[in-house]
C-alpha positions in Angstrom: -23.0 68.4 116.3 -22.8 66.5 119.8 -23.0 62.8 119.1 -25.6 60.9 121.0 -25.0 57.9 123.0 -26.8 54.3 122.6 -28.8 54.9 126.3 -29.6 58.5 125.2 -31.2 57.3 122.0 -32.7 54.6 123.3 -34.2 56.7 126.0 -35.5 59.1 123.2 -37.7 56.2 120.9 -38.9 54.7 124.3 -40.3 58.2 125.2 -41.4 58.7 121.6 -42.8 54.7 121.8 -44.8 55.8 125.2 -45.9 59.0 124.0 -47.5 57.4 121.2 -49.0 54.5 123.4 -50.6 56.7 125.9 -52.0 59.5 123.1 -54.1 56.1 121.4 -55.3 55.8 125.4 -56.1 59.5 125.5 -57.5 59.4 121.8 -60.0 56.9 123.4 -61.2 59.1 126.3 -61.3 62.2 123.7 -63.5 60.2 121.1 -65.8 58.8 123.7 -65.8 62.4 125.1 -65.3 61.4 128.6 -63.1 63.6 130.9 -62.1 60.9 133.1 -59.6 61.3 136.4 -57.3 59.8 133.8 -57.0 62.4 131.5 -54.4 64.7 132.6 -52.3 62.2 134.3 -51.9 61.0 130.3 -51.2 64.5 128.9 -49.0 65.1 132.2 -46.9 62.0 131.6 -47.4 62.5 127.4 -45.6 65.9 128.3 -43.0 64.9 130.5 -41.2 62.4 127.9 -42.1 64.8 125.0 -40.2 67.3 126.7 -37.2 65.0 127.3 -37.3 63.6 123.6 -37.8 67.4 122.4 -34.8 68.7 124.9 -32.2 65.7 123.7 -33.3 66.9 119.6 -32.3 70.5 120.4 -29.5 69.4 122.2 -28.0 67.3 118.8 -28.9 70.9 116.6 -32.5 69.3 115.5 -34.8 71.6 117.5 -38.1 71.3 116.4 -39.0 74.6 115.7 -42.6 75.1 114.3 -44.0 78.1 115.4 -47.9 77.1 114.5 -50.4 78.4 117.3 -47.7 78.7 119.9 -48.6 82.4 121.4 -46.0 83.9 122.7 -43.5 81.2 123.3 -40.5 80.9 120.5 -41.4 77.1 119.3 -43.0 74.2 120.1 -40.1 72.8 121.7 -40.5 75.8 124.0 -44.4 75.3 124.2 -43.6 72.2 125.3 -41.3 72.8 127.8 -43.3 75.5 129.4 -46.5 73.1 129.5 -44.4 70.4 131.2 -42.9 72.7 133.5 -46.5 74.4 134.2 -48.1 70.3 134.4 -45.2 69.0 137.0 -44.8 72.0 139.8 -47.9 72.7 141.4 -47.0 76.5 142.4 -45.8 77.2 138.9 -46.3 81.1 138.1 -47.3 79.4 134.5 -50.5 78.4 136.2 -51.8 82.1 136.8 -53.7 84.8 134.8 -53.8 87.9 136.7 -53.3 86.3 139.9 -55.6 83.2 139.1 -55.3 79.6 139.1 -56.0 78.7 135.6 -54.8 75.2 135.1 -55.6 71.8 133.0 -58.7 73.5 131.2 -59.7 71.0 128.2 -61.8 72.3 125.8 -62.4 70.1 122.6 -64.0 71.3 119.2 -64.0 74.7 117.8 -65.1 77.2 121.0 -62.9 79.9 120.9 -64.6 82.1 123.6 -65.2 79.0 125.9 -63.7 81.1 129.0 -63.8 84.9 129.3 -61.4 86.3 131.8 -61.0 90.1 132.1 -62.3 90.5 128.6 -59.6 87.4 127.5 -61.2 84.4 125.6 -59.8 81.1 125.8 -60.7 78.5 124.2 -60.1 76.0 120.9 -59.8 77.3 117.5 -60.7 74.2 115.7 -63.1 71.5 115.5 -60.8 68.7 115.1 -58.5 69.1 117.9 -58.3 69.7 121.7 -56.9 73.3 123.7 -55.2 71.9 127.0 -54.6 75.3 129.1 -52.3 76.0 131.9 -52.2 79.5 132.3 -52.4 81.7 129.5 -50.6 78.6 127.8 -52.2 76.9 125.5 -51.5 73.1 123.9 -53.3 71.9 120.9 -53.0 68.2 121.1 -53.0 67.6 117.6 -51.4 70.7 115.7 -48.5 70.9 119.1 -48.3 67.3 120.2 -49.1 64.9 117.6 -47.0 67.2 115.3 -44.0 67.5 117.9 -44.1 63.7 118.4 -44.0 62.9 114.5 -41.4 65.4 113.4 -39.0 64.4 116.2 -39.7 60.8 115.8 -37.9 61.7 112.2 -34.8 62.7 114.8 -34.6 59.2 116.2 -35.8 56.6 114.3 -36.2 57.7 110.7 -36.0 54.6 109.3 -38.8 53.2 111.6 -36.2 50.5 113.1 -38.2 50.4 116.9 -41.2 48.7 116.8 -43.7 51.1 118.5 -47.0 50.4 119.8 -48.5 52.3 118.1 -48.1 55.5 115.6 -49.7 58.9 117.0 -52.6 59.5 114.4 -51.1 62.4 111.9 
């Protein structure tokens, strides 16, 4: 297994520390139910360093690889990547359905026919919990991100030796 060096590590629990920080600011926007101009610069910057913390685990042979609601992608790891990919190029092919833009749809609480394309729904299967959308790609904040960010968090700081600002909610 590749070894990981002290600025690579510490890059990884700052990213897991600011991940965690920004979801308790997007938790507050969500519970208020406000879809502020601030809500998808969080989830775009939440997916950025969850990305980089989710690459450098895979990298060191601890993938996370839960497979829960991820469609047609092979993990959440790779759910991840596509989202952040999708979040940070603007003409990303991951934005289309049939030709279409179809990019940062929220839908919170159960809805799953919330958007009908062609005879496709898309929407959120479950009352506790949030279906971000770019493309046909689909993000649950809680059962993809909050998950991701707690199961690689066991990666990099088991022991919980970094302070962070905050724990994601679980």
């Amino acid at each position: 297994m590749p070894e990981m060096t002290w600025m690579s590590k510490q890059d990884a629990v700052t990213s897991i520390d600011m991940c965690a920080y920004q979801l308790q600011e997007l938790g507050k926007l969500l519970d208020a139910q406000s879809h502020s101009i601030n809500t998808a610069p969080l989830i775009t910057f939440i997916l950025i360093h969850l990305n980089d913390v989710l690459q450098k685990a895979s990298k060191l042979g601890r993938r996370i690889t839960f497979k829960d609601d991820v469609g047609r992608h092979k993990d959440v790891t790779e759910l991840i990547r596509v989202a952040r990919n999708a979040c940070c190029h603007i003409s990303s092919p991951e934005h289309l359905i049939d030709g279409n833009k179809f990019t940062f749809n929220l839908i919170a609480g159960i809805c799953p026919d919330a958007i009908v394309i062609d005879g496709r729904s898309f929407g959120c299967e479950y009352n506790d919990d949030a279906a971000i959308y770019y493309g046909a790609t689909r993000v649950y904040l809680k059962r993809h991100i909050v998950r991701a960010i707690n199961e690689v968090t066991m990666v990099f700081d088991p022991d919980g030796q970094f302070a962070r600002r905050g724990a994601p909610p679980r």
